[in-house]
Residue, then its C-alpha position, 0 to 999 in steps of 0.5 A: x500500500x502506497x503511503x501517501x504525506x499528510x498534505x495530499x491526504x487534507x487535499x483528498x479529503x477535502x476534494x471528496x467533501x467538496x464533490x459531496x457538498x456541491x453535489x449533494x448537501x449544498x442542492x439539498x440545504x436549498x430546497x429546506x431553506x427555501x421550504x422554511x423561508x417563511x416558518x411553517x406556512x408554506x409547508x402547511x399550506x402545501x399539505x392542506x392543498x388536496x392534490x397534494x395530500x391525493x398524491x402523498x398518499x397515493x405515493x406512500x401506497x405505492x412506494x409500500x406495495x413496491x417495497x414489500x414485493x422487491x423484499x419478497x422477491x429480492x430475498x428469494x432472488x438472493x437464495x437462489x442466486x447463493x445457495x443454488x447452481x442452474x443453467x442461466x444463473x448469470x444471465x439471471x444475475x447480470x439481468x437485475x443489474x438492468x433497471x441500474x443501466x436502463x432509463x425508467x423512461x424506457x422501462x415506462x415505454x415498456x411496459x406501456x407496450x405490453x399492457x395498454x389497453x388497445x394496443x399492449x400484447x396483454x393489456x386488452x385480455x386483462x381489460x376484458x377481465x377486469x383488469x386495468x393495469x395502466x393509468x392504475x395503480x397496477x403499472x405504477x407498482x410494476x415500473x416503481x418494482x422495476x427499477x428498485x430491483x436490484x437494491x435488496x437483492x445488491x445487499x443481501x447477496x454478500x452477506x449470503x456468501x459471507x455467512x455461507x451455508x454451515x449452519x443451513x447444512x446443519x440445521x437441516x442434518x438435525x431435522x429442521x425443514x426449508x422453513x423452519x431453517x429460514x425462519x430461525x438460521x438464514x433470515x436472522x443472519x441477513x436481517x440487516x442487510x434486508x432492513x437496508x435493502x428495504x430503505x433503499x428500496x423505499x427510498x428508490x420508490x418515493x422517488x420514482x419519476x420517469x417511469x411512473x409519469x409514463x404508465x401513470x397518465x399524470x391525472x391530477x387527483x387520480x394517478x399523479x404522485x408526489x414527484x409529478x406534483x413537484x414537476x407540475x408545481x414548479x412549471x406553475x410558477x408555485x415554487x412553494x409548493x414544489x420546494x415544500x413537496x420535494x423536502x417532504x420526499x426528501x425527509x421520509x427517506x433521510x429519516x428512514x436511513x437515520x433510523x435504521x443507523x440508530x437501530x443497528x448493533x454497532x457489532x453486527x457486520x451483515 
């Protein structure tokens, strides 16, 4: 390891807090001052505005479905990945790491494309059932499931390989069954890195845009969520009312990665 002198260590340090502060803090620190400028109102006022409250909570429902289907999914996904061979298994791995490279725009065209109603290859079979998938709440779960893919199953796979499978093996030679040994040896060893997933995750959903804007139609009142209210509110004019939605979203997932730091046992390392 190249030893490096005091000076370039300051240099680098501050090179790298200086990266993060204009590209992160600084951007940030502006949408509370400006959310804040004038108390509590414009933060009041923006929460008594119908829309907005319609499109909070229709972005926490989905953000909420989203979330628990990628945990589910994730950790089955991470299992497989881990603890099992198949013909594919890097395809399947090299596949997660798409909605990571592809535009959630062009996620949102997919799957307009297949599930639209007239002209999708499966949207008029399940419109003739019933079944209204976009411009509902069934596409923007789907396109906000897709392009938080990869966040739990990116945390849980190392800490799978990390652990290994010895205590599995055993718990098995005692007599415990598949459920059993997840229940009591592998979800336990796994368990943060699943909570952190799940944050990122959830962090990931509350702030889904281009993907959503596509399969939702952006009806105010019915399909528009938070972040498609910042968008509207800001080509308004009403600033306020963007600067104060945005510190919101903003707020949810700081809190949640708080939380979960505060929470986590300093002598834990998975």
């Amino acid at each position: 390891m190249v030893e490096l002198s005091t000076p370039v260590k300051w240099l680098l340090r501050a090179v790298a807090l200086g990266y993060v502060f204009m590209l992160v803090a600084w951007p940030v620190a502006l949408i509370v001052q400006q959310t804040f400028a004038d108390g509590l109102t414009t933060l009041s006022d923006t929460l008594a505005d119908p829309y907005v409250a319609n499109a909070l909570r229709l972005t926490a429902v989905i953000a909420f479905w989203a979330v628990v289907i990628n945990v589910v999914f994730g950790v089955t996904i991470s299992i497989l990945l881990v603890r099992f061979e198949f013909p594919g298994k890097r395809l399947l791995s090299a596949l997660i790491d798409v909605p990571l490279s592809v535009s959630p725009v062009v996620v949102g065209l997919a799957l307009l494309l297949v599930y639209n109603g007239r002209t999708g290859w499966f949207g008029p079979t399940l419109e003739s059932l019933g079944y209204q998938v976009i411009f509902n709440g069934p596409g923007m779960i789907m396109a906000t499931c897709f392009v938080a893919l990869p966040l739990v199953i990116r945390e849980v796979v190392p800490v799978l390989t990390e652990i290994g499978d010895d205590q599995e093996q055993a718990a098995r030679s005692l007599g415990a069954n598949a459920r059993q040994t997840f229940l009591r040896i592998t979800l336990p060893s796994i368990k943060w890195a699943v909570v952190y997933g799940l944050v990122l995750s959830l962090a990931r959903s509350l702030g889904e845009f281009g993907a959503v804007k596509i399969v939702s139609g952006n009806f105010t009142g019915l399909t528009q969520t938070a972040t498609l209210v910042v968008e509207q509110k800001y080509q308004n004019f009403e600033q306020e009312a963007a600067y104060a939605t945005s510190f919101i979203l903003a707020a949810a997932s700081v809190l949640c990665i708080v939380v979960v730091s505060l929470l986590r046992p300093k002598e834990s390392h998975s």
